[in-house]
KEKE-848629 format. One record per residue (C-alpha): x, y, z. Coordinates in steps of 0.05 Angstrom, whole numbers, plus 5000, padded with zeros to 4 digits. Example, Ala and Ser with C-alpha at 12.3 -4.5 7.8 and 13.67 -1.06 7.14 Angstrom:
2
524649105156 527349795143 
This chain:
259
665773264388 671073724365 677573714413 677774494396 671274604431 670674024468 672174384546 672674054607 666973634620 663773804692 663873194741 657873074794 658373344867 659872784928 652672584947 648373064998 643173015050 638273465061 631673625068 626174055047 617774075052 613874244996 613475005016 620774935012 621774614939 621274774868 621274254818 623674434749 625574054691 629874254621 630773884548 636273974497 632173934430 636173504373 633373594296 636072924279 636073004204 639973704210 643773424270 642074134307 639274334378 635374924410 639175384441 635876074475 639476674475 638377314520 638677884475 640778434529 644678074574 648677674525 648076964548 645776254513 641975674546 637775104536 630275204553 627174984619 622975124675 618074894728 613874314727 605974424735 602874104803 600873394786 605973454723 610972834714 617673124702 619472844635 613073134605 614673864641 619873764606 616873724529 612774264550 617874744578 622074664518 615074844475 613475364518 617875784575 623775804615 626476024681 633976174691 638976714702 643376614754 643577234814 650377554833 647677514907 649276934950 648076504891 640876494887 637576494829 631576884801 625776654770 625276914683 620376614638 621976504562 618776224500 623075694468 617575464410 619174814392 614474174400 618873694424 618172934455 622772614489 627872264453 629871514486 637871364486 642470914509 644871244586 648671004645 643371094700 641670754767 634570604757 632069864760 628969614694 621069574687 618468974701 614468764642 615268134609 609668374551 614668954541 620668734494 627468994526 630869594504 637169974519 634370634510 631371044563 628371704577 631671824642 635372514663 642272554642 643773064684 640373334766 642674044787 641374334868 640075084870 638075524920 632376094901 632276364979 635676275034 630875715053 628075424985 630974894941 630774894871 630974184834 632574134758 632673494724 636173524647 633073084596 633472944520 628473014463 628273134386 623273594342 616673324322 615773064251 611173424205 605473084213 605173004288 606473734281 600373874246 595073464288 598073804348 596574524317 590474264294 588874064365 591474654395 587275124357 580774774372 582874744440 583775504445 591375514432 592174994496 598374634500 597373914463 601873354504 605673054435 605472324423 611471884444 617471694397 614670984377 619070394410 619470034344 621370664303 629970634295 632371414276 634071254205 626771084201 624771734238 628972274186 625471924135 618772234161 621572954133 622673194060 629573394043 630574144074 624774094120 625774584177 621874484248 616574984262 617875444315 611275804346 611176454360 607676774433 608876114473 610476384534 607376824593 610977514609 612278034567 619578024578 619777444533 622478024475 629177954509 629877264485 630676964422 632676094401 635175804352 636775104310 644575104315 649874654294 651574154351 658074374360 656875114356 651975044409 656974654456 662175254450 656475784459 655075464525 661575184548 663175274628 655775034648 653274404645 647774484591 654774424548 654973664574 647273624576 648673814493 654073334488 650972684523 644772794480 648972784415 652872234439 646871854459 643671994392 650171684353 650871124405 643670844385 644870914320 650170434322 646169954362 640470024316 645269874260 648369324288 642868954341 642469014419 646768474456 643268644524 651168334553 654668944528 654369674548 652270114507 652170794541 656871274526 
């Protein structure tokens, strides 16, 4: 990144305890959305207020986190920080994008699968960032941060397809392929192909107040600089190069590869 836009990179908190029921918790899960070819990300904007941010919101009951997460960035968001007592209030937003999680080497403190069919890999689709926020005085709010890319064209199509014979239900989008390296995956686009972004994704009418956009990587790490979606941004880039050099030059599972 850019030294010129490249602010102070927000460090984790000292470790808590607490506690709280499921009346008590909300579960919520964002995505930074990388067009690898373009080397651009998804970035909302809230056209009153004056504020950018990367799309997120709450995972459905019975929803693994990672997929609320592709469908969050597809279809709505909750944010917006409240000037009382820190809590925040509840928005939903269209972002627009089919996205899938996008697997990169990460430092992370989660054992390895236990698989011998399963050939080892240093990439992983595991939160690269956890934030703690309060939405009452007595309920917890949970976010987990994770990375993904645009779909290429023709997952994009059979999705639509899908979704229009399904009544315009949300179609879960197939995994990046484990034996797929990224040079191979910009290859699946035609020079000057731009993601499609779908229109009336979201819930609430408010939605008009927002707007996203494919921006340059650095232009979207200034835009939201002073929050940690700015590192959320920058780990995802960084990821992204950091397999490419291991795709380019093999895995030696001795040496660490996160950066």
């Amino acid at each position: 990144m850019a030294a010129s836009i490249s602010d102070r990179r927000p460090s984790s908190n000292n470790p808590v305890i607490a506690n709280f029921d499921s009346a008590h918790l909300t579960v919520a899960a964002g995505v930074a959305i990388f067009h690898l070819a373009t080397s651009r990300v998804v970035v909302c904007y809230h056209s009153t207020e004056r504020y950018w941010f990367l799309p997120k919101g709450r995972r459905d009951a019975g929803e693994d986190s990672g997929t609320g997460a592709e469908r969050e960035g597809f279809e709505e968001v909750i944010k917006l920080p409240s000037t009382r007592l820190s809590i925040i209030k509840l928005i939903q937003l269209q972002s627009g994008y089919r996205n899938r999680l996008l697997p990169i080497p990460l430092h992370h403190r989660q054992p390895k699968a236990h698989n011998p069919s399963v050939p080892a890999t240093p990439f992983v689709t595991e939160p690269v960032w956890t934030q703690l926020m309060p939405i009452a005085r007595s309920s917890q709010y949970i976010l987990f941060w994770y990375i993904a890319e645009t779909l290429p064209p023709d997952a994009e199509v059979q999705l639509s397809q899908r979704s229009r014979n399904k009544d315009g239900a949300y179609q879960m989008p197939p995994p990046f392929p484990r034996d797929t390296t990224l040079k191979d995956r910009v290859t699946l686009e035609q020079e000057g192909y731009e993601p499609v972004r779908h229109p009336n994704t979201g819930v609430n009418e408010e939605e008009a107040l927002y707007e996203s956009y494919l921006l340059p990587v650095e232009e979207a790490v200034h835009k939201l600089r002073g929050t940690v979606m700015a590192d959320v941004v920058r780990k995802g880039w960084e990821g992204i190069c950091a397999r490419k050099v291991v795709e380019e030059q093999g895995y030696d599972e001795g040496r660490d590869l996160a950066m």
